[in-house]
C-alpha positions in Angstrom: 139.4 109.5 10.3 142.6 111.3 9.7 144.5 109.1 11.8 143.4 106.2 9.4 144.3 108.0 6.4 147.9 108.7 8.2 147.9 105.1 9.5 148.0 104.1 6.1 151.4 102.4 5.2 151.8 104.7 1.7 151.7 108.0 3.9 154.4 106.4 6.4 156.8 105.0 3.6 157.0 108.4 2.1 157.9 110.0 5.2 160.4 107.7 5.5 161.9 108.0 2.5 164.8 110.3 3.5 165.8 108.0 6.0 165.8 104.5 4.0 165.8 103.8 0.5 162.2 102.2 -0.5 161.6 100.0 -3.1 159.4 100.8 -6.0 157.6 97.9 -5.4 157.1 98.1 -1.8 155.6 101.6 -2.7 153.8 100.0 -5.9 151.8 97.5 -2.9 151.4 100.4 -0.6 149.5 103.0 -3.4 147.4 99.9 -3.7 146.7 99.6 0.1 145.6 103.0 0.1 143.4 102.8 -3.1 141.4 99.7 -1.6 141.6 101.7 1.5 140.0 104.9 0.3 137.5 102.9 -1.8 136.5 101.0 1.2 136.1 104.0 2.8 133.9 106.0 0.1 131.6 103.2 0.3 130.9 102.9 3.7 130.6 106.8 4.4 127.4 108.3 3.2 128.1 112.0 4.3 130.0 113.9 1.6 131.2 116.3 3.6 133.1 114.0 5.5 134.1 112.6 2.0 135.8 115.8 1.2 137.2 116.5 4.1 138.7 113.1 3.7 140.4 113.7 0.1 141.2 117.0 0.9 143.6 115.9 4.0 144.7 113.3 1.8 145.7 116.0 -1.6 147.1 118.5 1.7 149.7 115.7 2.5 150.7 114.4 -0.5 151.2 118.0 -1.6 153.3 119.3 1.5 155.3 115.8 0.3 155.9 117.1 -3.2 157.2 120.4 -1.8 159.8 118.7 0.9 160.6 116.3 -1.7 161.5 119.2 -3.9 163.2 121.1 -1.7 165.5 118.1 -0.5 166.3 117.7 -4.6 167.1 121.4 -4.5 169.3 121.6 -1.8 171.1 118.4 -3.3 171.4 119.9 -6.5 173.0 122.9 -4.6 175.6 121.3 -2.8 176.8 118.9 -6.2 
């Protein structure tokens, strides 16, 4: 379960954004993938509980995203 929510190509383009520049379309199509993904997903799985698990791991990473992301910003901001 959580390796198909990692698998998912929106998860690995932001954790390589530090290393490449990516396009906003090509993370435009991979939100997409991920919304088809998770609705596919929340249709097929009857148990909530694994439903919420789910989203939560989902918010977790996207969170712990927003904090590197703002730390990188910081520590560019820093050194300008």
């Amino acid at each position: 379960m959580v390796k198909q929510l990692l698998g998912q190509r929106f998860f690995r383009l932001l954790s390589e954004c530090s290393q490449r520049k990516v396009s906003a379309s090509e993370l435009t199509e991979a939100i997409e993938e991920l919304a088809t993904h998770v609705a596919d997903f929340s249709i097929n799985e009857q148990d909530y509980s694994v439903l919420l698990r789910y989203f939560s791991f989902g918010l977790h990473r996207l969170k712990s995203y927003r904090v590197w992301f703002e730390q990188e910003k910081n520590a560019l901001s820093a050194s300008n």
